[in-house]
N, C-alpha and C positions, 0 to 999 in steps of 0.2 A: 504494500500500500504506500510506503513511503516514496518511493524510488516514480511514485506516481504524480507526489504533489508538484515537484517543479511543472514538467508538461505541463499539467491540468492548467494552473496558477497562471502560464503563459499563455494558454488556450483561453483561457477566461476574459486575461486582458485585452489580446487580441481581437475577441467579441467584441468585450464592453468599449472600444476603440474604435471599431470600428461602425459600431451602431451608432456613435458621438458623432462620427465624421459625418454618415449618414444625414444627422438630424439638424446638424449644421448647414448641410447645403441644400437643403429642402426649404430651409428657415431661410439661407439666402434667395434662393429662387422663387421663393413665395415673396421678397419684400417689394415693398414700392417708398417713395419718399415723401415724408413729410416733416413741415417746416412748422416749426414754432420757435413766438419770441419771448425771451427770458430775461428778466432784469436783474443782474448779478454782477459782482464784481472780478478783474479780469481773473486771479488765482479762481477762485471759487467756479468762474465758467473753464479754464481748466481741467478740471478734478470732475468738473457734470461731465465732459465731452470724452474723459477717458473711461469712466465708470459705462457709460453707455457707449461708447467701443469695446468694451469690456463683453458686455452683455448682446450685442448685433453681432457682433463680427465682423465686424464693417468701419468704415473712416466716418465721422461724423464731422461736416463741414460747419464752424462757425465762421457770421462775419459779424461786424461792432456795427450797430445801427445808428446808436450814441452812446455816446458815455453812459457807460453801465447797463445799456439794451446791447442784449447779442439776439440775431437769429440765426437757430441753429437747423441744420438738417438731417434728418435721421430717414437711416432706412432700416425697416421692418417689416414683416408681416403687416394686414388689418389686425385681424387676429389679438394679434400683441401690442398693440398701440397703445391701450388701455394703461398697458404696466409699462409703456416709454412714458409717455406723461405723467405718470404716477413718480417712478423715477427720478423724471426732470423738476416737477415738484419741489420733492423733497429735498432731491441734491443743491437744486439752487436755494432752501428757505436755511441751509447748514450756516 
């Protein structure tokens, strides 16, 4: 039984890896782009625009509208949108 656990262990990862990659580019291939604008200062719109590349997979374009308004672009799913704004929320009210 022992002599069985490495295999298995890499077998496993190998799955669990490659079900991720899967779920990944379904979740890119489903997104489309939407823009919203956020009032935050520049660190803070930083730290939003990584945590949600974080979370897409994807580059999130900001531009400075005016001091202290960015709008930003994300792409995601519909689907998911819900929990990018929720997100964006948050991250900008830190």
């Amino acid at each position: 039984m022992r002599r069985y656990f490495f295999p298995l262990a890499m077998f496993l990862l190998t799955a669990l890896t490659v079900a991720k990659y899967r779920s990944i580019v379904v979740f890119k291939n489903d997104s489309r782009e939407f823009t919203f604008v956020v009032s935050a200062d520049k660190s803070a719109m930083s730290g939003v625009k990584s945590k949600l590349e974080n979370y897409t997979y994807q580059p999130v374009e900001d531009e400075m509208v005016e001091e202290g308004l960015y709008r930003l672009t994300v792409r995601c799913p519909p689907d998911k949108i819900g929990l990018v704004k929720g997100m964006i929320l948050k991250f900008s009210g830190e």
